[in-house]
N, C-alpha and C positions, 0 to 999 in steps of 0.2 A: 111646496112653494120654495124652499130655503135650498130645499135639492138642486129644482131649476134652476136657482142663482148662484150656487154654488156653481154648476156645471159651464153656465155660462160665461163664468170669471175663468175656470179652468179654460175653457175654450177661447176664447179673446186672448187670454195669455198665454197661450199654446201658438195660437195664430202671429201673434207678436216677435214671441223671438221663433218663430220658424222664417219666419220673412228676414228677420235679421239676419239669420244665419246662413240663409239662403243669398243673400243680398251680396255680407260679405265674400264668400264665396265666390260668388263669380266675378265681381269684382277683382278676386285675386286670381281668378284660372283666366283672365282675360290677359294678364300682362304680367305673368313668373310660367317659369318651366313647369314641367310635371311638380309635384311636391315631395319632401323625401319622406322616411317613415314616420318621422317625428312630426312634419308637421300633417301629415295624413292621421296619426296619433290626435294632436289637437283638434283637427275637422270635426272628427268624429266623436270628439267629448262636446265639441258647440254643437252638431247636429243634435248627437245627442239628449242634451241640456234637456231639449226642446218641449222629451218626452214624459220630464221630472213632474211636469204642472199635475200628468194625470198621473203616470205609473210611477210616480216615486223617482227620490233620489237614486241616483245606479240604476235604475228601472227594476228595484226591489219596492214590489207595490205593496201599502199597507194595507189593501182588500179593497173590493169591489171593483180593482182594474188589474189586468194580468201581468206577470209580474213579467219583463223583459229581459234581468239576467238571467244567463246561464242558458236564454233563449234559442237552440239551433240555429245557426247561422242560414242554412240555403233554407230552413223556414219560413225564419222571419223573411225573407226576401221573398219569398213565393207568397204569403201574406199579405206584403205590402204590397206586391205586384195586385195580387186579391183586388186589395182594396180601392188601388189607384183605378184599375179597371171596371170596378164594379160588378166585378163577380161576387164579394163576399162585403153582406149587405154590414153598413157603422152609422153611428148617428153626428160623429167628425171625420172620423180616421179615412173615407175616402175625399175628402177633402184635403185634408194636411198628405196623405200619400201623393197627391197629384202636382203638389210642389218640391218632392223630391226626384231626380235624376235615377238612372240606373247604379251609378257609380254613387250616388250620395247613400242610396238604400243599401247596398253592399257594404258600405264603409259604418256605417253605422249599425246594421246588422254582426259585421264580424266585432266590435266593440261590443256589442250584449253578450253575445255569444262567450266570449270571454272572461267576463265578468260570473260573479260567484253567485249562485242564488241562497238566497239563506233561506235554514232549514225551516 
């Protein structure tokens, strides 16, 4: 029972700032040029963020969700493509994949990817 509600606060908060982030986002690809590194750098720490509720800060999970640094980059993207499509069965993640973009799944896939996974 404590589990269920735990997962559900993760989930609703998960939900929360993905629409944020999403939100802002277009907002800003509506009315600025391409973005330069840096601010493609920040996109991708808010995308990001998004993923903290379940896999942890940095997407270094403290167990029982996988950990997303240090994650292959064209992985996690074939992944999320996975999950957006519904080829590779979740009990959230093909919902929250189906609000990310080609180019948002990319930019935050190359930011795990990067990132350290500890040992």
């Amino acid at each position: 029972m404590q589990a269920t509600q735990s997962m559900r606060r993760c989930n609703s908060s998960v939900l929360v700032l993905a629409m944020a982030a999403l939100t802002v986002q277009a907002a800003h690809a509506q009315s600025a040029p391409a973005p330069s590194a840096a601010e493609s750098a920040i996109a991708a720490r808010v995308l990001a963020s998004t993923c903290a509720n379940c896999h942890g800060m940095d997407g270094r999970s403290a167990g029982g969700m996988p950990m997303l640094a240090g994650y292959p980059r064209d992985a996690m993207v074939s992944t999320m493509q996975a999950f957006r499509s519904g080829q590779r069965p979740a009990t959230i993640m093909h919902q929250l994949a189906k609000g990310y973009t080609d180019d948002q799944i990319a930019l935050v896939a190359e930011h795990f990817s990067r990132l350290k996974a500890l040992p």
